[in-house]
C-alpha positions in Angstrom: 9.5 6.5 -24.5 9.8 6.1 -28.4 12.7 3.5 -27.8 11.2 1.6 -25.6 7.8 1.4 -27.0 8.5 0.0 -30.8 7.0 -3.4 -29.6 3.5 -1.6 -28.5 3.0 0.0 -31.9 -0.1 -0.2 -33.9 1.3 -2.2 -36.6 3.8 -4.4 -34.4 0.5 -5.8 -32.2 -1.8 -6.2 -35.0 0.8 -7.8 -37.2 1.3 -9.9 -34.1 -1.5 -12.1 -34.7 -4.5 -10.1 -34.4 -7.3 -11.1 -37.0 -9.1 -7.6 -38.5 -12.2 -10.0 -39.5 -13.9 -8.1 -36.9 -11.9 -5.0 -37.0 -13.6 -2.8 -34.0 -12.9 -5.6 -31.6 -9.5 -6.4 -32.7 -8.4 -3.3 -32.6 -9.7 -2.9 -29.5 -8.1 -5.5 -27.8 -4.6 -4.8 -30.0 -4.7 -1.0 -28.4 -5.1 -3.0 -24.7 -2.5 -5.4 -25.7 -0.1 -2.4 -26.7 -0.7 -0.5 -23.7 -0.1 -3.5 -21.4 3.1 -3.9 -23.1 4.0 -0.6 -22.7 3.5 -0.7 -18.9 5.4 -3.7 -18.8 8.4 -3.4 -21.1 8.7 0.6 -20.8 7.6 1.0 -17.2 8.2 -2.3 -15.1 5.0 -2.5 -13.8 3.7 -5.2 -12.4 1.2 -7.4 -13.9 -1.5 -7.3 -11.6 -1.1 -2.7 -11.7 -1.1 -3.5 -15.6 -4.4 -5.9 -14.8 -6.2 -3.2 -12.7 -5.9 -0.5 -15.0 -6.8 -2.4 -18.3 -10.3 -3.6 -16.1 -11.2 -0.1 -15.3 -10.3 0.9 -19.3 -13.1 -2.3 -20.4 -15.5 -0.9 -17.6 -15.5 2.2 -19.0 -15.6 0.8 -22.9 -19.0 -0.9 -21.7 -20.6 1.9 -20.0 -20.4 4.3 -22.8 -21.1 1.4 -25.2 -18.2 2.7 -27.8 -14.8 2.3 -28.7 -11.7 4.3 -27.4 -11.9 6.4 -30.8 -15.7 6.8 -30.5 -15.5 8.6 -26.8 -16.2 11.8 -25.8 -15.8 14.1 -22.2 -19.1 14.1 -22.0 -19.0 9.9 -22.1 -16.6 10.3 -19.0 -18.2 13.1 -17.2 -21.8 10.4 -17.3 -19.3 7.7 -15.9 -18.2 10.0 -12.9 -21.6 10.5 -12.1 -22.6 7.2 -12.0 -19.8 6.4 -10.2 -19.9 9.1 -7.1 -23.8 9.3 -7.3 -24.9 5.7 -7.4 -21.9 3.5 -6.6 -20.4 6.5 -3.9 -16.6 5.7 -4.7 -13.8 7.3 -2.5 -12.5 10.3 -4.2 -9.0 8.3 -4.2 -11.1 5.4 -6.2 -12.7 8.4 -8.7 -9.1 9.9 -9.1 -7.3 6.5 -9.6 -10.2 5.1 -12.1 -9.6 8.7 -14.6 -5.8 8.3 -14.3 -6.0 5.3 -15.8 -8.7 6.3 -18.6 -6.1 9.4 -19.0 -3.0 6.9 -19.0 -4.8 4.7 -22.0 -5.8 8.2 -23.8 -1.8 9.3 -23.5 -0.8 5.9 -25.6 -3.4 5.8 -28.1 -3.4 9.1 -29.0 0.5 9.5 -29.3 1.5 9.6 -32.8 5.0 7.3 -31.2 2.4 4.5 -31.5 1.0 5.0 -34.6 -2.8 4.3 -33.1 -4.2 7.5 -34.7 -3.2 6.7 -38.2 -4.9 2.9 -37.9 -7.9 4.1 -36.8 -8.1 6.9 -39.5 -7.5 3.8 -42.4 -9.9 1.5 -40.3 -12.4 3.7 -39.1 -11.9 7.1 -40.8 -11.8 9.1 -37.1 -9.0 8.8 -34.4 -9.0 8.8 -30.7 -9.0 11.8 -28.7 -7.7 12.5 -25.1 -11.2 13.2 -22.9 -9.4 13.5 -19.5 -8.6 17.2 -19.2 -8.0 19.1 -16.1 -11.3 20.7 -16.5 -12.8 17.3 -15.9 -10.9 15.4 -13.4 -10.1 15.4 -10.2 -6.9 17.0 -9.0 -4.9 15.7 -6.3 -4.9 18.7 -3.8 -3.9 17.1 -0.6 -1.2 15.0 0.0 -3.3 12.3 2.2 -6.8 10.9 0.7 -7.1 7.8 3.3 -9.9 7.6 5.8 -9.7 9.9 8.5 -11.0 7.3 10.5 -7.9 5.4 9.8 -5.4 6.9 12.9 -2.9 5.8 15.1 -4.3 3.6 17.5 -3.8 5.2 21.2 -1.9 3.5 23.6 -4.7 2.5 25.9 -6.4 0.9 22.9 -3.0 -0.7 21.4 -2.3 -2.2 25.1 -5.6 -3.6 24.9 -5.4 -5.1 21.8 -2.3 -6.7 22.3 -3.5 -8.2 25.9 -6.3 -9.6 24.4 -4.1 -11.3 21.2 -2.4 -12.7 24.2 -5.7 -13.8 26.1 -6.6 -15.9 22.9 -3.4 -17.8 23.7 -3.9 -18.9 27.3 -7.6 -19.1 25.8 -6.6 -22.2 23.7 -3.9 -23.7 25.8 -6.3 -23.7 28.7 -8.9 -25.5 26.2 -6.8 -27.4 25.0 -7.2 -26.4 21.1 -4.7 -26.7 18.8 -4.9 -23.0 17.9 -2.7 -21.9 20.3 0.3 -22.1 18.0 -1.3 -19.7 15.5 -2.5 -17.4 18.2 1.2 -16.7 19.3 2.1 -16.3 16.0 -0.6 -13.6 15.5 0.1 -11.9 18.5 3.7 -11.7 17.5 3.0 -10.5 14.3 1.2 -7.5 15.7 4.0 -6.8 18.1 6.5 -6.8 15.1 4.3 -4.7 12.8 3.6 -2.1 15.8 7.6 -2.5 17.2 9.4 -2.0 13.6 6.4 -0.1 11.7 6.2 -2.4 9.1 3.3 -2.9 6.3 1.6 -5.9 6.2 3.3 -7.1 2.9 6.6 -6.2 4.3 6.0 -8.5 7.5 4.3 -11.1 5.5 7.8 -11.6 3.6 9.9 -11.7 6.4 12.6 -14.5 7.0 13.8 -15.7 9.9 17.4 -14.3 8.3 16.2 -10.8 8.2 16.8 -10.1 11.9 20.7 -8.8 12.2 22.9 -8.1 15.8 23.3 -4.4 15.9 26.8 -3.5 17.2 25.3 -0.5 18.9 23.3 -2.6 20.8 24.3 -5.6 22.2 21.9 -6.1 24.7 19.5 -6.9 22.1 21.2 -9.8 20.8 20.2 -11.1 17.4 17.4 -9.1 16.9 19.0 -5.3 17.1 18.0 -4.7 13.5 14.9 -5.5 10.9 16.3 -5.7 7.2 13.5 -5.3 5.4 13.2 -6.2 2.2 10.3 -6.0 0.2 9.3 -2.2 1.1 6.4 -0.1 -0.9 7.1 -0.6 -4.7 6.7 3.3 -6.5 6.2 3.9 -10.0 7.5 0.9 -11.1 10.4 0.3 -8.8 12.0 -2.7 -7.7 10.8 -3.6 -3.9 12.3 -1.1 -1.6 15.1 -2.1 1.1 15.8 -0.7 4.7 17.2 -1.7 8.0 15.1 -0.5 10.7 16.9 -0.2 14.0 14.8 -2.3 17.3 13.8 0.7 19.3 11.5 -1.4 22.0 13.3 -4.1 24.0 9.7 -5.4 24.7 9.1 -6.1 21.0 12.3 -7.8 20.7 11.8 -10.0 23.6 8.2 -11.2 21.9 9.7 -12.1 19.0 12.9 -13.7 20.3 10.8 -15.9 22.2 8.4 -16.8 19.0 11.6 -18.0 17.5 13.4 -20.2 19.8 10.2 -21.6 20.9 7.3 -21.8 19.3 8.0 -21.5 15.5 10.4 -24.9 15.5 6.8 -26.5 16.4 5.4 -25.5 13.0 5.6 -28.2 10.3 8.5 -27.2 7.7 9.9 -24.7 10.2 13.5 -26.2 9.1 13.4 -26.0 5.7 11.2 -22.7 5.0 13.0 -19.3 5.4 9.6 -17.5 6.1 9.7 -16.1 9.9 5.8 -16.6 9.9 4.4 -19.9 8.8 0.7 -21.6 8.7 0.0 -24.9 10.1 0.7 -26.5 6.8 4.5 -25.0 6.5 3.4 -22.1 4.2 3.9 -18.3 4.7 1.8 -16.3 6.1 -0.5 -13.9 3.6 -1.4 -10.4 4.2 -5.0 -11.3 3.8 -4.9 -13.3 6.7 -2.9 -11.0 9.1 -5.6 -8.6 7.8 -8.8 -10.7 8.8 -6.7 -11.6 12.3 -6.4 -8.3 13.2 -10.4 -7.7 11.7 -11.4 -10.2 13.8 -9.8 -8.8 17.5 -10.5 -5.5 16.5 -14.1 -6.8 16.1 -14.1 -8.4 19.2 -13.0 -5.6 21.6 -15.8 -3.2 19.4 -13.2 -0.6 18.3 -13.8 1.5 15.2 -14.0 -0.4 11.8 -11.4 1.7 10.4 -9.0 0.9 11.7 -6.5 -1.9 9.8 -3.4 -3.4 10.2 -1.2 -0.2 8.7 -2.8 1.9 11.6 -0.1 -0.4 14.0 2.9 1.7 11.9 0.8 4.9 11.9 0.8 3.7 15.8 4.7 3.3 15.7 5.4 7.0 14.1 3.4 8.6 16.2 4.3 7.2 19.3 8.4 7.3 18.9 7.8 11.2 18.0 5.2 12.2 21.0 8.4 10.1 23.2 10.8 12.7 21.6 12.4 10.8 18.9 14.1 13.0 16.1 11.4 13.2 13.4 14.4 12.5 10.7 15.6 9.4 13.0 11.9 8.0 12.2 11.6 8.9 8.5 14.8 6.7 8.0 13.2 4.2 10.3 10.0 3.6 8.4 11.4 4.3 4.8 9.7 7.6 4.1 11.5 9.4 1.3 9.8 12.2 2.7 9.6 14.2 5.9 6.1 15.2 4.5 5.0 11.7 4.6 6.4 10.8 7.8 4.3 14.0 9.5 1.2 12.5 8.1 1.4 9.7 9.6 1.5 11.2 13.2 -1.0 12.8 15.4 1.4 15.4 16.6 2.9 18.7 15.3 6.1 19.1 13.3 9.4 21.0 14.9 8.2 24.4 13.8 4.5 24.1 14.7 5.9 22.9 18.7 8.5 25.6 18.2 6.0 28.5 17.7 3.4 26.9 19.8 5.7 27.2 22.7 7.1 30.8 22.4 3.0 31.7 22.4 2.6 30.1 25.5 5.4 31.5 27.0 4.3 34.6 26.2 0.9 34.6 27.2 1.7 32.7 30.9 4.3 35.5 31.1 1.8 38.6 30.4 -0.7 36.2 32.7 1.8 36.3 36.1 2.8 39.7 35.2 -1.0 41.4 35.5 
């Protein structure tokens, strides 16, 4: 970390440029401008992770109405309250917003940085860390979504998808022109639910990206989903997987989007992008999120439920038909099994294992009596 973070020392950014005429504030913003380059040069995060976490760093600056070597615990434990007792923020939101506040208290008080001895020259006090484990939240289970966010059943997934496919014959019967983007949305939801993609991940996809599978013929072209632009972690590059077609159904919707209805979208032969907008762009996550918003709506199903529920949908449904529970984890790109059970709505190998013998057991004692 010392290597890498000679650029994001004290005397580096304020010798960069930073004017002392006002020297609270410009130090200030030198210790942001440090940290950001810290993230970016040490860490290779991205900008807008860099952004979110320097926001929530000036929030807190303003509510306790000091600077970073001028705070206390008891500024952040007035802060929390605020936060859960007025604004009612998601335990995930509280734990995120005092990992960053502990994140900024790591760099400026490290001695690698040289913060501490600028501020005692400057200011004659330093910063202290105020995020302690006595004060912040832990992270004690290993999911903190909604609970409301679940895989969708299949009754309620069939009727989603028939009535994506009603808004279709909807507009061609009526003769609007938004029939084009209503096959595109249904497909969409057909190859987020049939490949358990994320909404970024399908959002990026190229028309290239679907491969023949050897193993598989029948299937044609579309045996296999290389996906690249999987869940960044801690920096990472964009993750890359092939996920294998599993449902012949799903194949056939998107086959058919290809050879016959994308060629009618303007730029379809010179953009790569597999889903494009009326004006030859590609198609956002934002808007395959307020798509799916707007059918879920319609049909009055729970408000939870989002877009990602569709691969939550595709875990859970490939394990309750018996798939192996590894063959999925590869499938969706979960580094870990732990993740993978999470997303389903049935029990692990062990927990059916168990569960079984007791049954056994107790119809066996039950016929015996």
């Amino acid at each position: 970390m010392l290597g890498s973070g000679f650029d994001a020392s004290a005397r580096l950014v304020l010798l960069q440029g930073v004017s002392l005429l006002r020297p609270e504030d410009a130090v200030f913003e030198a210790m942001l401008e440090g940290w950001a380059r810290q993230q970016r040069g040490g860490r290779r995060l991205q900008p807008k992770t860099i952004g979110d976490r320097r926001r929530v760093v000036e929030r807190f600056a303003e509510f306790a109405n000091a600077y970073p070597w001028q705070w206390t615990a008891g500024d952040l434990d007035e802060w929390m309250v605020q936060l859960i007792g007025v604004q009612h923020r998601a335990e995930s939101t509280i734990r995120g917003y005092q990992g960053a506040i502990r994140m900024f208290g790591d760099y400026i008080t490290s001695p690698h940085y040289q913060w501490p001895a600028e501020c005692e020259e400057h200011f004659g006090t330093h910063p202290v860390q105020i995020c302690h484990e006595w004060n912040t939240a832990a992270h004690l289970v290993e999911c903190e979504g909604r609970p409301g966010r679940r895989p969708m059943t299949r009754a309620v997934l069939q009727a989603f998808f028939d009535y994506a496919d009603d808004q279709v014959e909807r507009a061609v019967r009526l003769g609007r022109k938004g029939a084009l983007a209503a096959y595109r949305d249904a497909t969409v939801f057909k190859v987020m639910y049939g490949w358990g993609c994320r909404c970024t991940e399908t959002s990026r996809l190229d028309t290239v990206d679907f491969y023949r599978n050897a193993q598989a013929p029948e299937l044609g072209e579309f045996g296999a989903l290389y996906e690249r632009y999987g869940k960044r972690t801690k920096g990472s590059p964009w993750r890359r997987r092939t996920t294998l077609s599993v449902m012949p159904w799903a194949v056939e919707a998107v086959a058919d989007y290809v050879r016959h209805v994308r060629p009618r979208y303007a730029g379809a032969g010179s953009s790569p992008a597999l889903w494009l907008t009326e004006r030859g762009g590609r198609l956002q996550p934002r808007e395959i999120e307020e798509r799916f918003a707007s059918y879920r709506d319609a049909l009055g199903l729970d408000s939870d439920l989002v877009p990602h529920c569709l691969r939550h949908s595709h875990v859970t449904h490939q394990i309750e038909d018996g798939a192996d529970p590894a063959f999925v984890q590869r499938q969706v790109g979960h580094r870990y099994a732990s993740t993978t059970a999470l997303y389903t709505g049935v029990s692990g190998d062990f927990m059916n294992t168990m569960m079984r013998r007791m049954l056994d057991r107790a119809l066996g004692a039950g016929q015996g009596s």
